[in-house]
C-alpha positions as CSV (number, residue, x, y, z in Angstrom):
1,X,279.5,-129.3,65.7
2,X,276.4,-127.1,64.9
3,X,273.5,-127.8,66.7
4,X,271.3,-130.2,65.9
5,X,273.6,-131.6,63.2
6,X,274.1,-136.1,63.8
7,X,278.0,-136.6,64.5
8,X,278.1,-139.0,61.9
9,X,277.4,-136.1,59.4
10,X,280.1,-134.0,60.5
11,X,282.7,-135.7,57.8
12,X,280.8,-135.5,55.2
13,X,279.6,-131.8,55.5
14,X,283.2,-130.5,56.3
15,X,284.3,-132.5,52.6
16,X,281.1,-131.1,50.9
17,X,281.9,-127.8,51.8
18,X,285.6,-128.0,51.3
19,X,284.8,-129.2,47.6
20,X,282.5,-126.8,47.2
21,X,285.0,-124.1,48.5
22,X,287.3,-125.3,46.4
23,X,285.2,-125.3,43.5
24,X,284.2,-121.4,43.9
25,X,288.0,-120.1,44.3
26,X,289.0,-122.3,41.7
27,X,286.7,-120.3,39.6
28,X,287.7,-117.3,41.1
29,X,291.9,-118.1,40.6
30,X,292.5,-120.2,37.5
31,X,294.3,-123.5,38.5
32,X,297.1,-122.1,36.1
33,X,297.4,-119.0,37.8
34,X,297.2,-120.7,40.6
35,X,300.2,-123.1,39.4
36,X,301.9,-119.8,38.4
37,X,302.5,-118.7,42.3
38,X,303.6,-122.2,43.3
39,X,306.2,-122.1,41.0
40,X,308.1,-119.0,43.0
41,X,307.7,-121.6,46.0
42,X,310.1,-124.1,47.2
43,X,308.4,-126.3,49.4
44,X,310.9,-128.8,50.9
45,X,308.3,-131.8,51.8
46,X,311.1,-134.7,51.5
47,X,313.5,-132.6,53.9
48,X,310.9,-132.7,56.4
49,X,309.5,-135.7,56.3
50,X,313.2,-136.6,56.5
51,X,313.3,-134.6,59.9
52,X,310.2,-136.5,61.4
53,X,312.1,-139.4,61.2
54,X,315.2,-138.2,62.8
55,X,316.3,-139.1,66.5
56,X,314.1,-136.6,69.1
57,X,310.9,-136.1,70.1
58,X,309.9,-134.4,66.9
59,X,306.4,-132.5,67.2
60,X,304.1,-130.9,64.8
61,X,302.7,-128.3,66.4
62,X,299.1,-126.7,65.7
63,X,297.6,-123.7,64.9
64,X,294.1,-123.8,65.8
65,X,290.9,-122.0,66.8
66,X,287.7,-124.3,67.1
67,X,287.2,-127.7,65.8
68,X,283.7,-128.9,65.7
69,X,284.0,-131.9,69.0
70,X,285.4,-129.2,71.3
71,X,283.9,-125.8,70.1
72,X,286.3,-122.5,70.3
73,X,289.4,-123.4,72.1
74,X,291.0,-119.9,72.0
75,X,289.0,-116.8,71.9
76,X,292.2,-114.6,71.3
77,X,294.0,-116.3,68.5
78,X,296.8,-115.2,66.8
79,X,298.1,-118.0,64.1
80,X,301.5,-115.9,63.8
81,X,302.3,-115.8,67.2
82,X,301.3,-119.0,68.3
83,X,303.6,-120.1,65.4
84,X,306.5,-117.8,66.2
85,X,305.8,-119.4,69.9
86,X,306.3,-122.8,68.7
87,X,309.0,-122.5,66.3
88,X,311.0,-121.0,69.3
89,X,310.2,-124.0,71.6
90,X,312.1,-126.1,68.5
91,X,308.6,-127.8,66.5
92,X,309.7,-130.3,64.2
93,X,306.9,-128.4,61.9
94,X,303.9,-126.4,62.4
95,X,300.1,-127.3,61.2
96,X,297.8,-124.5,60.1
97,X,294.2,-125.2,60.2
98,X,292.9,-123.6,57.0
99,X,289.3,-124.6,56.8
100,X,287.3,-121.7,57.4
101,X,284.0,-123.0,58.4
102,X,284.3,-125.5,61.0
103,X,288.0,-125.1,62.4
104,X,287.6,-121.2,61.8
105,X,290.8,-121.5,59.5
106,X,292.0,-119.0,56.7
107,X,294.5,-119.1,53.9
108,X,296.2,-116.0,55.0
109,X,296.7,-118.2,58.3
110,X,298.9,-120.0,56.8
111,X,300.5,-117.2,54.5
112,X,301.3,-115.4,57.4
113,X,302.5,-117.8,59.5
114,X,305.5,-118.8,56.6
115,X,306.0,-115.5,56.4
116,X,307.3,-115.3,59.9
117,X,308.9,-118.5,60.6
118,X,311.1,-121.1,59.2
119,X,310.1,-124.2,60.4
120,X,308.3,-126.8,57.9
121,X,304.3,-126.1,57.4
122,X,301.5,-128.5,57.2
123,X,298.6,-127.3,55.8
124,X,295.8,-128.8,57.7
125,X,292.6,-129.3,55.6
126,X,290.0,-131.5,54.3
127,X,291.8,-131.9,50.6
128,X,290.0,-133.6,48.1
129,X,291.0,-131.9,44.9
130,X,294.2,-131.0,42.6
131,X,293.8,-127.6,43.1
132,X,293.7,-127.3,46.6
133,X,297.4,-129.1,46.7
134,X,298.6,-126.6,44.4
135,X,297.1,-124.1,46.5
136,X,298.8,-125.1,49.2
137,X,302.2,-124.5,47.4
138,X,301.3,-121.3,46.4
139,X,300.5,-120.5,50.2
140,X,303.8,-121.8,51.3
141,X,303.0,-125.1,53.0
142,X,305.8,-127.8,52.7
143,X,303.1,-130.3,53.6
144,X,299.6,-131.0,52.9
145,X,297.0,-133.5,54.9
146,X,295.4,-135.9,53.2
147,X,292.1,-138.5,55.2
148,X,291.6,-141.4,53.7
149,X,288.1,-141.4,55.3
150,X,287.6,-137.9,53.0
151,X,288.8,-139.6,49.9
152,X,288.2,-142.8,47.4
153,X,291.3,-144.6,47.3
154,X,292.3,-143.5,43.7
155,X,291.7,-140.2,44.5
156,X,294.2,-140.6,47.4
157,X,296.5,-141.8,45.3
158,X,296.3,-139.5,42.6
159,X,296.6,-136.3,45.2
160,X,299.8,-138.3,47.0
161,X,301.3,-138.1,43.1
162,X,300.2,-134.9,42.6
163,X,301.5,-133.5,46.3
164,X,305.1,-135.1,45.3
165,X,304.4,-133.6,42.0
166,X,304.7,-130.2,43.6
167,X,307.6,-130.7,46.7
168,X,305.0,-131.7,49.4
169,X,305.2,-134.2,51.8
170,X,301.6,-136.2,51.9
171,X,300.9,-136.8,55.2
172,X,298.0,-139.5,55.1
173,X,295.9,-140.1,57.5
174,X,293.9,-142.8,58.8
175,X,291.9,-144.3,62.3
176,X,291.1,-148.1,61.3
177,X,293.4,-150.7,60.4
178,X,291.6,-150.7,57.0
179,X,292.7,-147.5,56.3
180,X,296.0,-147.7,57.2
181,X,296.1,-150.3,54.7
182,X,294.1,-148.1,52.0
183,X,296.4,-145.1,52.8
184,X,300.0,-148.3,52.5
185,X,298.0,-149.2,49.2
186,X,297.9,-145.9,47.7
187,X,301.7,-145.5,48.1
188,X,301.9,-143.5,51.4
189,X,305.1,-143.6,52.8
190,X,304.1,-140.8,56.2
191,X,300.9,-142.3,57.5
192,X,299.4,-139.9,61.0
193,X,297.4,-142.3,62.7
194,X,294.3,-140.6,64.2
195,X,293.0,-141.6,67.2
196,X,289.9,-139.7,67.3
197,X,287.2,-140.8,64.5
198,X,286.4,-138.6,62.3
199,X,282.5,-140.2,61.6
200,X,281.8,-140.2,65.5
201,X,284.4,-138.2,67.4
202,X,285.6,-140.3,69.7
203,X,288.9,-140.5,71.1
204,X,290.8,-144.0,71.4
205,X,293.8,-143.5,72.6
206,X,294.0,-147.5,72.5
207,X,294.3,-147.7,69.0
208,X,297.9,-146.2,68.7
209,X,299.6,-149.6,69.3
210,X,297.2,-151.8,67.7
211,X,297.3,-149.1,64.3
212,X,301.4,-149.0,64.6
213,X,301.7,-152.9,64.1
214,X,300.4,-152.4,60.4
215,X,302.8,-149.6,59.3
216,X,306.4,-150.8,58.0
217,X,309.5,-149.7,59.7
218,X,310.4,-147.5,56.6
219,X,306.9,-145.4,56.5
220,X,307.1,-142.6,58.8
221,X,304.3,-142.9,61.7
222,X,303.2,-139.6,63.3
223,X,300.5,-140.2,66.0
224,X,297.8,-137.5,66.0
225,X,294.8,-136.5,68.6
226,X,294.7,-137.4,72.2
227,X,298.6,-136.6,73.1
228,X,298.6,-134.8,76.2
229,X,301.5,-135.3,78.0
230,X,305.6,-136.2,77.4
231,X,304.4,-139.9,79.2
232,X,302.1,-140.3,76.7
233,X,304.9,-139.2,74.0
234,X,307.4,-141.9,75.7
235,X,304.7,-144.2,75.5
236,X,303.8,-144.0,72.0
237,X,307.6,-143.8,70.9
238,X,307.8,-146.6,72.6
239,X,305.2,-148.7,70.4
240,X,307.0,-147.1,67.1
241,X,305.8,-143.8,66.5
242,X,308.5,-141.2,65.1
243,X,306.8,-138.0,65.2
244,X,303.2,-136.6,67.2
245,X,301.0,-134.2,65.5
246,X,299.3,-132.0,69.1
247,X,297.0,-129.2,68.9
248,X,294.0,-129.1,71.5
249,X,296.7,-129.3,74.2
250,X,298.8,-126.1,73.3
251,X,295.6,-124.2,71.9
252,X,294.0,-124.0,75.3
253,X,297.5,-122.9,77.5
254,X,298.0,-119.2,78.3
255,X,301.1,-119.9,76.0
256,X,301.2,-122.4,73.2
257,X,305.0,-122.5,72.9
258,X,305.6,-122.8,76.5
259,X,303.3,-125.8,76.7
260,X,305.4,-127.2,73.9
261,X,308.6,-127.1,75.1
262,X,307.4,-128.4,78.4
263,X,305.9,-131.6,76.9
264,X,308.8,-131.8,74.5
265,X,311.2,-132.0,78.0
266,X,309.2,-134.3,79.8
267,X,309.4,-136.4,77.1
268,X,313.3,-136.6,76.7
269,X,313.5,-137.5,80.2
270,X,315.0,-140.9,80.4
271,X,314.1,-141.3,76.7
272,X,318.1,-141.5,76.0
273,X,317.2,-140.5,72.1
């Protein structure tokens, strides 16, 4: 967060500028030209959603440098690496920041990074238009995020259509029970549940179970911010969540994938799935 700057503004100047970012490569890169490089990729979004629902603990692990409640969390990063790291550790998929001015994020992150590994790729970003979901084919993402709290509700359910559209798997994410139900409403059938808010920051962890209640047995449910150890990934199993989506934990360990497949152990101990 930028000094001076209110937390509650934090949202809604990471979407302005996202939209605005948007707007200028778009203008840049034609969205047909852009359309033409997604088509030579094959994104496989219903494989891997199909693999976040599978039996085992089933991570998403991410790729970042800064985000604006904890500042820089690694000074040397190195999104290929870290990713190579995690894909070795056995990620269920790996998340790529890609916003550039609060998360210090890049495209070419993301190129790189599927490039170099195999596993399924969520791009992580603020998303709030058509173009940046066919970008995010053309940079070889199987996945795309999509916040309810970033988007009107028809918008969120044109972009789910429109992800679909293009071999994606919409991952939607909400942090209120009225979200959730926005995000059910809109035709989301992989919901992250958030437990940090993105309007003020805070964590509460809390909300995992009471969140979980809301989403049906057939929606995956991936629980995201605030996981920090495998009892925390039994625990939340536990209250019905099939996959976790952890970032700050691995991004400030000497080794990322190390810290992975650590959690990822402790969390199959007695787990007997």
């Amino acid at each position: 967060m930028r000094k001076g700057e209110r937390v509650s503004d934090v949202l809604e100047a990471i979407v302005a500028g996202a939209r605005r970012n948007a707007d200028e490569r778009a203008r840049a890169t034609s969205l047909a030209e852009i359309g033409r490089r997604a088509s030579a990729k094959s994104p496989r979004g219903a494989a891997f959603r199909a693999s976040l629902a599978a039996d085992g603990i089933r991570v998403i692990a991410e790729c970042k440098r800064r985000s604006p409640s904890k500042g820089i969390l690694r000074e040397s990063y190195d999104p290929v690496a870290i990713a190579a790291s995690y894909a070795r550790a056995g990620a269920a998929g790996i998340s790529v920041l890609t916003e550039a001015s609060f998360f210090d994020g890049a495209a070419g992150h993301l190129e790189a990074v599927r490039q170099t590994v195999d596993t399924p790729v969520l791009r992580k970003d603020f998303v709030v238009t058509e173009y940046q979901v066919v970008e995010a084919r053309a940079l070889g993402a199987d996945a795309v995020l999509l916040i309810v709290a970033a988007l009107p509700a028809a918008d969120l359910a044109r972009l789910i259509e429109s992800a679909r559209a293009q071999g994606l798997l919409p991952l939607v994410e909400a942090h209120s029970l009225d979200e959730v139900r926005t995000a059910l409403d809109a035709g989301a059938d992989t919901i992250g549940v958030n437990s940090r808010n993105l309007k003020t920051l805070a964590v509460d962890t809390g909300a995992f179970a009471h969140l979980v209640e809301a989403i049906p047995d057939q929606v995956v449910a991936v629980a995201e911010s605030g996981i920090r150890s495998g009892a925390d990934v039994r625990r939340l199993r536990g209250e019905g969540y099939d996959a976790f989506l952890v970032g700050e934990r691995f991004m400030t360990e000497p080794d990322p994938g190390a810290a992975l497949a650590t959690l990822i152990a402790e969390a199959s101990e007695g787990s007997g799935r």
